[in-house]
N, CA, C and O of each residue as an XYZ file, in Angstrom:
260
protein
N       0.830     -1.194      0.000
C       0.000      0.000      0.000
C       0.873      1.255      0.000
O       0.653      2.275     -0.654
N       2.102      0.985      0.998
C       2.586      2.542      1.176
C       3.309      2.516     -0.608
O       3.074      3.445     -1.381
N       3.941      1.630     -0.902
C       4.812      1.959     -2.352
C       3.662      2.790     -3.711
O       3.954      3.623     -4.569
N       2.136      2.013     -3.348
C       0.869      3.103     -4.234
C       0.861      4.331     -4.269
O       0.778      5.002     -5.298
N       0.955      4.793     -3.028
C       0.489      5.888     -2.292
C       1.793      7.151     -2.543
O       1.657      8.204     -3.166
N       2.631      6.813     -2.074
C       3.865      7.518     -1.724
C       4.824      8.445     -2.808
O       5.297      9.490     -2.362
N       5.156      8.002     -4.453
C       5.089      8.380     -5.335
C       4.139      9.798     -5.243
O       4.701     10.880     -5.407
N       3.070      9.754     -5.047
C       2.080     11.324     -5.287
C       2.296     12.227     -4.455
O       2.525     13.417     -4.674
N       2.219     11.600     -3.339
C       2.013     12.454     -1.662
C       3.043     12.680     -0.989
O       3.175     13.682     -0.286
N       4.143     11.520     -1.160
C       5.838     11.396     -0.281
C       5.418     10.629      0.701
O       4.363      9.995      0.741
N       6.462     10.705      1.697
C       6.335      9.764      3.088
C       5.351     10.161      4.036
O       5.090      9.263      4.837
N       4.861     10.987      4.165
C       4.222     11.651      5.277
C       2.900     10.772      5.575
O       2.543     10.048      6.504
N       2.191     11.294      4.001
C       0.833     10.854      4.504
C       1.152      8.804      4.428
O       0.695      7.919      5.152
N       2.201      8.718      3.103
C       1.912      7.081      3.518
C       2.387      6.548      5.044
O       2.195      5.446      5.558
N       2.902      7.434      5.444
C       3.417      6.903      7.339
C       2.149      6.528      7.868
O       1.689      5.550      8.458
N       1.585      8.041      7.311
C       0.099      8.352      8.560
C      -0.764      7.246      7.972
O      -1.558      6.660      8.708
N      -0.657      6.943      6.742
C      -2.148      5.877      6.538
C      -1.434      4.410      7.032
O      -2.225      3.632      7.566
N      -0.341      4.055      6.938
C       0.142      2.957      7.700
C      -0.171      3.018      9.816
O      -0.985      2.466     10.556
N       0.408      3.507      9.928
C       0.330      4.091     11.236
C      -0.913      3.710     11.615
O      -1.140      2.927     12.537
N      -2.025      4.431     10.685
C      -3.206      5.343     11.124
C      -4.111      3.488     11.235
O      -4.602      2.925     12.214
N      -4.049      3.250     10.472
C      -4.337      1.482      9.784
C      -4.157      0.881     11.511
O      -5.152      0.656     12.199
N      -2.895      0.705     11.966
C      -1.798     -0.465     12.617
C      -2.387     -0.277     13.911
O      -2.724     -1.251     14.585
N      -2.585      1.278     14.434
C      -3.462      1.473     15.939
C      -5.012      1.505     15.700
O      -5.737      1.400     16.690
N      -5.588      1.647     14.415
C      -6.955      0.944     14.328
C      -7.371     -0.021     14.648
O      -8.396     -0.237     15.294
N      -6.618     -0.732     14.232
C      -6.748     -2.712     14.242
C      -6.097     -2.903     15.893
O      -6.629     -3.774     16.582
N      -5.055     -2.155     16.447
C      -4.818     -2.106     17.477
C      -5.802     -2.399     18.445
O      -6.061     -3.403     19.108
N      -6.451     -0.875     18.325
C      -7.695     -0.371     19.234
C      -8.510     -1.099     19.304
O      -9.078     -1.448     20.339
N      -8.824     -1.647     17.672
C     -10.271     -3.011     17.720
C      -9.641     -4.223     18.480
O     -10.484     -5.010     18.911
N      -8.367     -4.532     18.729
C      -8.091     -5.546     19.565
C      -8.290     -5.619     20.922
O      -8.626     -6.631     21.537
N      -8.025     -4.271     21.489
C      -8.100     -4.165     22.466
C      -9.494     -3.928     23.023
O      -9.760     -3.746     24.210
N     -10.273     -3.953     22.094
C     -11.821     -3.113     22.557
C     -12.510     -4.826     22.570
O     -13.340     -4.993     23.464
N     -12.261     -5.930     21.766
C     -12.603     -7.042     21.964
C     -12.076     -8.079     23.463
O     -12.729     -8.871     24.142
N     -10.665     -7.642     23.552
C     -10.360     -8.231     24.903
C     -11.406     -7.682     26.127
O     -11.888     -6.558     26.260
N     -11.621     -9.198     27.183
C     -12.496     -8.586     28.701
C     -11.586     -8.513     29.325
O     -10.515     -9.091     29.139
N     -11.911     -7.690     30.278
C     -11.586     -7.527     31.915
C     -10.031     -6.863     31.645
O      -8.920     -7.272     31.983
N     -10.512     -5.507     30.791
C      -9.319     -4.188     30.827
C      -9.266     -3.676     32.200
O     -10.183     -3.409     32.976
N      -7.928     -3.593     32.340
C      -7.667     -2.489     33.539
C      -7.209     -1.076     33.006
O      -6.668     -0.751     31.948
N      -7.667     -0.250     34.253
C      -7.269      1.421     33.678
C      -6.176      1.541     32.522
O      -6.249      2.477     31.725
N      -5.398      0.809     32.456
C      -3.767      1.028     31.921
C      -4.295      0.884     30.144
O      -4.162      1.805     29.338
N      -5.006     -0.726     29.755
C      -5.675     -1.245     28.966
C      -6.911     -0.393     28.298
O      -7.320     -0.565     27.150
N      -7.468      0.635     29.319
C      -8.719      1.503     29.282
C      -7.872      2.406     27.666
O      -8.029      2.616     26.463
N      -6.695      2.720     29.168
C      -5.970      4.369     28.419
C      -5.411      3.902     27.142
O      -5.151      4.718     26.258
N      -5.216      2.683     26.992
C      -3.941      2.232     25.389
C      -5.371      2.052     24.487
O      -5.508      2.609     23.398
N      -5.923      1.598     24.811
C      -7.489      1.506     24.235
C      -7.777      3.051     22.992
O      -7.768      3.344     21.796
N      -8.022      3.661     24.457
C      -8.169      5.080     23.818
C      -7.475      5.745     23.072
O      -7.672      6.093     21.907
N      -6.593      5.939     23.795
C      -5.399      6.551     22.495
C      -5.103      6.008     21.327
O      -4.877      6.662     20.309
N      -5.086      4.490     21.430
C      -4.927      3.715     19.847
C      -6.039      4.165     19.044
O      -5.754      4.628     17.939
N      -7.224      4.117     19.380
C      -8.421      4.596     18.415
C      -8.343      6.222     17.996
O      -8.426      6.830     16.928
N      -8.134      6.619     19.447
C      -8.115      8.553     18.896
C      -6.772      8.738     17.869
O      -6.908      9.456     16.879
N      -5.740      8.209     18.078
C      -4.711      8.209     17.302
C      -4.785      8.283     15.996
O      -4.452      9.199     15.244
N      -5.583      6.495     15.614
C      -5.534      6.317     14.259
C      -6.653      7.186     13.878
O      -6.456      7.687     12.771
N      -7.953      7.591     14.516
C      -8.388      8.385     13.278
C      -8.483      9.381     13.341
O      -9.541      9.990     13.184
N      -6.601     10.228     13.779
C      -6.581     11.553     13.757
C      -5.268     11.396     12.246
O      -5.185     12.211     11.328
N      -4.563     10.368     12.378
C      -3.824      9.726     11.209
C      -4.426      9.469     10.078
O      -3.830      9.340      9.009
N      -5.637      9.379     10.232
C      -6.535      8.823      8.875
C      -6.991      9.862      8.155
O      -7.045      9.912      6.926
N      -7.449     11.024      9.225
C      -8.112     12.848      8.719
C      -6.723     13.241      8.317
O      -6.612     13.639      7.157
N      -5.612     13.202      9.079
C      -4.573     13.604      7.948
C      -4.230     13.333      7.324
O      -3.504     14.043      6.628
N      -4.580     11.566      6.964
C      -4.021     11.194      5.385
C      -5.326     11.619      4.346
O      -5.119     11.976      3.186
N      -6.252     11.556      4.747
C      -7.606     12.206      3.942
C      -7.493     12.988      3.329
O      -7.806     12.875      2.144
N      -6.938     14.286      3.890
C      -6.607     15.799      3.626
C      -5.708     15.863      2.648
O      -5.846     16.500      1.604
N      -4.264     14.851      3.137
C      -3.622     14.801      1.900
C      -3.694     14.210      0.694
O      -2.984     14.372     -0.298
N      -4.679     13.465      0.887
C      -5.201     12.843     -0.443
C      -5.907     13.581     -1.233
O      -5.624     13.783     -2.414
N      -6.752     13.980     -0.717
C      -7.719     15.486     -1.300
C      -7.281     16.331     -1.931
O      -7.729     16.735     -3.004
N      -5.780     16.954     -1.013
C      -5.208     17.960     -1.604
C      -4.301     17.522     -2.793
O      -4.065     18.252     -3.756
N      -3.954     16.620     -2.680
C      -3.128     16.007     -4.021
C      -3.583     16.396     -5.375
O      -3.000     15.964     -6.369
């Protein structure tokens, strides 16, 4: 995916759509595991807010391309 991408845009946004991808699937892992503790709560969260703040910036740069 990143070698598609990267040619138009450069490294940036293909980081962010890799990245943005890797703590998605993250987050959905962690949101399927039971019996999170606070620690599990917080990696939870941030993996999801992460990737789809990585995803609006690869969006943007796709757009703007």
């Amino acid at each position: 995916m990143l070698g598609i991408v990267s040619p138009w845009l450069g490294w940036a946004p293909a980081g962010a759509l890799a990245i943005g991808v890797f703590l998605l699937l993250a987050g959905i892992r962690h949101l399927a595991k039971r019996g999170k503790g606070a620690k599990e709560w917080f990696a939870t969260a941030t993996d999801l807010a992460f990737s789809v703040a990585l995803l609006v910036i690869f969006g943007f740069a796709l757009a703007s391309a």
